[in-house]
C-alpha positions as CSV (number, residue, x, y, z in Angstrom):
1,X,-27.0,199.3,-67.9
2,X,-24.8,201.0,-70.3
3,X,-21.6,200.0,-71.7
4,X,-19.0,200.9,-69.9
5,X,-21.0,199.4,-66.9
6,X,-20.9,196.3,-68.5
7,X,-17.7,196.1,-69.4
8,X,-16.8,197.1,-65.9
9,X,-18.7,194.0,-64.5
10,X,-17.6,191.5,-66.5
11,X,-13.6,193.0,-65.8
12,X,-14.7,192.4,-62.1
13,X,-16.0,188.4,-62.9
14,X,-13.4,187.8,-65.2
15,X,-10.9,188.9,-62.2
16,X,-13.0,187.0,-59.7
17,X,-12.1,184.0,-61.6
18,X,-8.6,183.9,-62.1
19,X,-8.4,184.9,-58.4
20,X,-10.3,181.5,-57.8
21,X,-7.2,179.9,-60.0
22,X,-4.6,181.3,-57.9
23,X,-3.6,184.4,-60.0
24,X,-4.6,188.5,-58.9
25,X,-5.6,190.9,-61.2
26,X,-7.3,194.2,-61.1
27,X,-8.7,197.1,-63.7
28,X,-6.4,200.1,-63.4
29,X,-7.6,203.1,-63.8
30,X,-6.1,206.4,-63.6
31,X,-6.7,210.1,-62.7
32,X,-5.4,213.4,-63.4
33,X,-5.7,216.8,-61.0
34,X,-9.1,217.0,-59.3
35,X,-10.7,218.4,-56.2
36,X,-13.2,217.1,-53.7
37,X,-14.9,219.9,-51.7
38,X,-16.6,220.1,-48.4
39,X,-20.4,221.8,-47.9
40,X,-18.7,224.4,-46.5
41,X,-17.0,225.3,-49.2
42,X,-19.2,224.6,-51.9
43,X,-21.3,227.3,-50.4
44,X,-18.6,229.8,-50.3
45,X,-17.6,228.9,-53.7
46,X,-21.1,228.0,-56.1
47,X,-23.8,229.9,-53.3
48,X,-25.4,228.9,-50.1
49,X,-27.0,225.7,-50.7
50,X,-25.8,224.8,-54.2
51,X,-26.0,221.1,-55.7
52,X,-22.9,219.7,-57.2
53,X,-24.4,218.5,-60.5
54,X,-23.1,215.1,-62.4
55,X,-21.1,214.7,-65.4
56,X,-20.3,210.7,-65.3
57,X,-20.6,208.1,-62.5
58,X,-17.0,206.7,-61.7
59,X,-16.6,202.9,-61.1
60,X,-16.3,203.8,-57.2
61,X,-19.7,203.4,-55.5
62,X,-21.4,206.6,-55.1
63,X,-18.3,208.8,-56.9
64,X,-18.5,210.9,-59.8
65,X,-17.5,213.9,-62.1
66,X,-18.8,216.9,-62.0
67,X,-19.8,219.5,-64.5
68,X,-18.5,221.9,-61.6
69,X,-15.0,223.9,-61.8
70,X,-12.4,225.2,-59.3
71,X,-9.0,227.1,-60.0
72,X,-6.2,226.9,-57.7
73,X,-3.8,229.6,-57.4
74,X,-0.1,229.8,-55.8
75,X,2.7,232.4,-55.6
76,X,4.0,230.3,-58.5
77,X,1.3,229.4,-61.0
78,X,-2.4,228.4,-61.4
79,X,-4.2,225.4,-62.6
80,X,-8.2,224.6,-63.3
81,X,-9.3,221.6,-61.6
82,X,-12.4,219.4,-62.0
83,X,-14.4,219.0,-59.1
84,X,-15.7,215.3,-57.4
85,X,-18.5,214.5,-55.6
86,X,-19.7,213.6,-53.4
87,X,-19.6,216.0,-50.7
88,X,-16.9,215.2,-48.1
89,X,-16.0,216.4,-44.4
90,X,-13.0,217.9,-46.0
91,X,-11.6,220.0,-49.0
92,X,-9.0,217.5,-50.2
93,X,-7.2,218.2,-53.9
94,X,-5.3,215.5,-55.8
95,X,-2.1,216.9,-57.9
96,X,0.6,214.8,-60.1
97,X,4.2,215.8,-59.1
98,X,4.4,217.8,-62.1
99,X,0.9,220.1,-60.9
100,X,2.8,220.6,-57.7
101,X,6.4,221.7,-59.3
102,X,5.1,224.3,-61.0
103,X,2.4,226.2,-58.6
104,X,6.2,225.9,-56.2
105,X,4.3,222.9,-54.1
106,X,6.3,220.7,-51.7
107,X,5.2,216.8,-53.3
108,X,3.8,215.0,-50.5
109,X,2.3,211.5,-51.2
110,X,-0.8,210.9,-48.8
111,X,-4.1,208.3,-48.9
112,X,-7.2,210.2,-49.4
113,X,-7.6,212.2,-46.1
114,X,-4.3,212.5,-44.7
115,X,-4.0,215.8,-45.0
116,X,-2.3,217.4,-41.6
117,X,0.3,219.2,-42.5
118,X,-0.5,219.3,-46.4
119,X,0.0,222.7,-48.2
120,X,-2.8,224.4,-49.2
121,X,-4.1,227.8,-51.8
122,X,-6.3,230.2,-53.1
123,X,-9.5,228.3,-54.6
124,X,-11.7,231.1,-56.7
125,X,-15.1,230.6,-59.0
126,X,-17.1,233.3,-60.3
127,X,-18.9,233.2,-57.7
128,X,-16.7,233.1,-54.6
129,X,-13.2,232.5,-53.2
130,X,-11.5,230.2,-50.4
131,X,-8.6,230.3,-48.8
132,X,-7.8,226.6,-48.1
133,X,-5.0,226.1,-45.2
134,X,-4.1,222.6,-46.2
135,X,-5.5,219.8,-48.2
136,X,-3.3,219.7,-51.0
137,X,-1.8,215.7,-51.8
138,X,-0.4,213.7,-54.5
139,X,-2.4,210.6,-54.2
140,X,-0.5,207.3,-52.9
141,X,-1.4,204.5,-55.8
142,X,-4.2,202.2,-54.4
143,X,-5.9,199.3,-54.3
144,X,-9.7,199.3,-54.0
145,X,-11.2,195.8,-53.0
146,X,-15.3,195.4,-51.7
147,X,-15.5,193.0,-48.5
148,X,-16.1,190.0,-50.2
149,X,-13.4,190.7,-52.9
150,X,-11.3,191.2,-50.1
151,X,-11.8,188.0,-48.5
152,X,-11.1,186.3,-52.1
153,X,-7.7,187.9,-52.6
154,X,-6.9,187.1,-49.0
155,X,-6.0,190.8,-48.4
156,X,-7.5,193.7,-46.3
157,X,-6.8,197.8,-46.0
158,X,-3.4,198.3,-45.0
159,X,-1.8,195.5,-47.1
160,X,0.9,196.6,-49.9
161,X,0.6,195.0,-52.8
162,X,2.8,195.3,-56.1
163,X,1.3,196.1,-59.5
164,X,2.4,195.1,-63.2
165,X,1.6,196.2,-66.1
166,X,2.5,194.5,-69.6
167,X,3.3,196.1,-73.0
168,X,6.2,198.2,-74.8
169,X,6.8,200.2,-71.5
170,X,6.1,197.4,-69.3
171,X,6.3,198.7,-65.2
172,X,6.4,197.4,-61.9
173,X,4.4,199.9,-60.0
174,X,5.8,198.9,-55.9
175,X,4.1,200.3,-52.7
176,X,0.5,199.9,-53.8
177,X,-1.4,200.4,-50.6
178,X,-5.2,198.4,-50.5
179,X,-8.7,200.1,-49.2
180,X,-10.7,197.5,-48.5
181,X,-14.1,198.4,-47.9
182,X,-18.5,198.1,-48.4
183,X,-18.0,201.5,-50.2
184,X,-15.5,199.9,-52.3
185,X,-14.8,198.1,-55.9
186,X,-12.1,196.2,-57.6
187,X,-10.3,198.8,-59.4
188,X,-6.3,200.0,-58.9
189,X,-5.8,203.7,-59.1
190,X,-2.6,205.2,-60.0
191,X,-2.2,208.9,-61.1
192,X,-1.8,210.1,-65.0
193,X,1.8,210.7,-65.0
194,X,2.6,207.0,-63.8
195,X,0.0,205.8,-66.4
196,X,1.7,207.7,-69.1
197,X,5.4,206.3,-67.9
198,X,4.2,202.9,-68.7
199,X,1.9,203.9,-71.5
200,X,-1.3,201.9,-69.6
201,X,-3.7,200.8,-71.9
202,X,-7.5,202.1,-72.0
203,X,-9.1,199.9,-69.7
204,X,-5.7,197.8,-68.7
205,X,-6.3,194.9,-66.5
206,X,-3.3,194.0,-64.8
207,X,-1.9,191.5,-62.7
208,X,-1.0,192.2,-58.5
209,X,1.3,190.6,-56.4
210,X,1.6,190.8,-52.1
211,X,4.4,192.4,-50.6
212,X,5.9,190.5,-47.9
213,X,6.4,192.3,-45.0
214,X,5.9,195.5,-46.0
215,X,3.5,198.9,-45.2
216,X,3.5,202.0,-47.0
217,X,4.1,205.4,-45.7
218,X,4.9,203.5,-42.1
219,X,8.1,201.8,-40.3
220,X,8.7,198.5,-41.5
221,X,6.4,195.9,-40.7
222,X,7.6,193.3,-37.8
223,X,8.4,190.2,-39.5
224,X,5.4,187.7,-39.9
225,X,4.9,185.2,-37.2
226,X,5.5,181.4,-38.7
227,X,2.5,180.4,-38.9
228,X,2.0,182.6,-41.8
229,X,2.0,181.4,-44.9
230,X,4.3,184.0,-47.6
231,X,4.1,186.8,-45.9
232,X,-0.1,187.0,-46.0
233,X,-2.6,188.1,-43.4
234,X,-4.3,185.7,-41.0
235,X,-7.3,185.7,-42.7
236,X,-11.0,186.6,-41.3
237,X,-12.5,183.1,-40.1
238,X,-15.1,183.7,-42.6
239,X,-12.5,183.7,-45.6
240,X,-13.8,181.3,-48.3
241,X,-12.0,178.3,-49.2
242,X,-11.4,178.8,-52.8
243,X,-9.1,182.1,-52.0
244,X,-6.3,179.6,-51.8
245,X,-6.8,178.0,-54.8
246,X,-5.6,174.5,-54.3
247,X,-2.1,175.6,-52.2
248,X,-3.8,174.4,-48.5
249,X,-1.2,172.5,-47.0
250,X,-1.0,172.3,-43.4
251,X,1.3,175.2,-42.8
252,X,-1.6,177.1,-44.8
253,X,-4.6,179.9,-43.8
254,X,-7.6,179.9,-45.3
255,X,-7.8,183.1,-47.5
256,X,-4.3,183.7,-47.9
257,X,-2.7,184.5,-51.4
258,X,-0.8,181.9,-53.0
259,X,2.8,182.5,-54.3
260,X,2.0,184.0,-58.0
261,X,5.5,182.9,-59.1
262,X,4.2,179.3,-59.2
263,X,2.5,179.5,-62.7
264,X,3.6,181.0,-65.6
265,X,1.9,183.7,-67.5
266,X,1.5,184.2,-71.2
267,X,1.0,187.9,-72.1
268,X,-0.9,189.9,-75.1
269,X,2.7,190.0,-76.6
270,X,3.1,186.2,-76.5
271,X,-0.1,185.6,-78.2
272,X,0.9,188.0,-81.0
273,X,4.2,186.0,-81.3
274,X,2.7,183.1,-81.6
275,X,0.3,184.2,-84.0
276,X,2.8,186.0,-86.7
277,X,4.3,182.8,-86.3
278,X,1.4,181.1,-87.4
279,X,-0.2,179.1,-84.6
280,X,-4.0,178.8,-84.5
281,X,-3.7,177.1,-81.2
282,X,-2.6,177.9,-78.0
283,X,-2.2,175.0,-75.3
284,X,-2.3,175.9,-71.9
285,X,-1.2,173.1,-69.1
286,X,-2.2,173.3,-65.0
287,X,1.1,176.0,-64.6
288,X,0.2,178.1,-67.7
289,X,-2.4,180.5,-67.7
290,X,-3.6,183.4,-70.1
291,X,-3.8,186.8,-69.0
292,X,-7.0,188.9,-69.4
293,X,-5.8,191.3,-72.4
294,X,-3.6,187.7,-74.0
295,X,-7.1,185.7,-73.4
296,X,-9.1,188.8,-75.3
297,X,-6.4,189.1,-78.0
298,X,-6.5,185.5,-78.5
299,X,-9.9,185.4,-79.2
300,X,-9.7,188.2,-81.2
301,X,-7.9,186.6,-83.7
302,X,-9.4,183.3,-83.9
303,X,-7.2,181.3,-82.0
304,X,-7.9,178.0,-80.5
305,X,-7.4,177.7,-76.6
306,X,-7.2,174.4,-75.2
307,X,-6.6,173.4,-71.6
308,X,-4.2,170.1,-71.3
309,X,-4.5,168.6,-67.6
């Protein structure tokens, strides 16, 4: 297993466990302009019968980048875009705001393969050209979550959640919509110009938070029945115990996610602080916890972390 494969494992345990504690984090990774192609028109773009060939595996099961290379072309500009495989049913491209602004695109945020009604252009290789009728997006941020991590975080696809991320440029990212799913993997996805907005560190893990009430690119949820507990899902039957992390109470379903708000977080920044200020200890009590990157840093520097109950 190589590096990054390990690192991405451990991100997914490490995440796993805090979840266990009552707190929801995710990796976040993000993506710039990039195409996914169906048979069809890898044929009528690489030859009859070509094989997409791999560049790197992506954390998503079964995805990855190809060596392969497409331009797109509009009455208004042109732009080179790497391709990913797999295959699919469907030509689908994936633009920043920006990408579609200057090829004179209208900016239409979709989940992967909504595209009725999408705009579409001229794709062209050396080999071949394609006139694609629609399939253009800019990718709605997302959520991906495997079944059992699913069950853990009490959420399933469809459910919003919200997305913060810590630092100089610190950013709520709202509206984050969950896929939830065997073919799926913990990981947030947002695209390159939000990551650059909030200057999102290399391999940021950061912390999620359930919307109450509300769905994205849909009418307004009806409000949630009473027997609800903050706004959560009814759970699958199935739902482990631990996802509610010692808040059960009798008004209380299995599996759903506790209130975050209830403990207090200490950041990367605060462990700095604390650190020019010349603590070598950091004490953290039943309502404090360390984030990922403040838990790394922490260590990092030698610091003594001691849990007072």
């Amino acid at each position: 297993m190589d590096e990054t494969k390990v690192r991405q494992a451990v991100e997914s345990l490490v995440c796993e466990s805090f979840a266990r504690k009552g707190m929801f984090f995710a990796p976040v990774a993000s993506s710039n302009r990039h195409i996914h192609l169906s048979r069809e028109h890898v044929d009528a773009l690489f030859g009859r019968g070509y094989e997409l060939t791999k560049l790197r595996d992506l954390k998503q099961p079964g995805q990855f980048a190809c060596n392969e290379q497409v331009v797109l072309k509009t009455a208004k500009g042109s732009l080179r875009l790497r391709v990913v495989g797999p295959i699919r049913p469907e030509t689908q491209i994936e633009l920043t705001a920006s990408d579609c602004v200057k090829l004179g695109l209208p900016i239409l945020i979709r989940m992967s393969g909504d595209i009725k009604g999408t705009p579409g252009g001229l794709l062209e290789t050396d080999k071949g050209t394609v006139a694609l009728n629609e399939g253009i997006i800019v990718a709605a941020r997302h959520l991906h979550l495997n079944v059992e991590q699913g069950k853990l975080y009490g959420l399933k696809s469809g459910d919003v959640v919200r997305l913060f991320v810590e630092g100089a440029r610190a950013l709520t990212l709202d509206k984050v919509i969950v896929r939830c799913g065997e073919a799926h993997e913990l990981e947030a996805h947002i695209d390159i110009e939000e990551a650059n907005a909030c200057n999102l560190p290399k391999n940021a893990v950061c912390r999620i938070e359930k919307v109450k009430n509300q769905a994205y690119l849909k009418p307004e949820s009806k409000p949630a029945s009473k027997k609800q507990v903050h706004g959560n899902i009814v759970p699958d039957a199935e739902a482990p115990f631990f996802a509610m992390s010692g808040a059960v109470t009798h008004k209380a379903s299995r599996g759903a996610m506790p209130e975050p708000a209830k403990k207090r977080l200490l950041s990367e920044a605060d462990v700095l602080q604390a650190f020019k200020d010349g603590q070598s200890r950091i004490e953290l009590d039943k309502n404090t916890l360390l984030t990922p990157l403040a838990w790394d840093r922490a260590r990092q520097l030698g610091m003594e972390i001691t849990e007072v109950r």
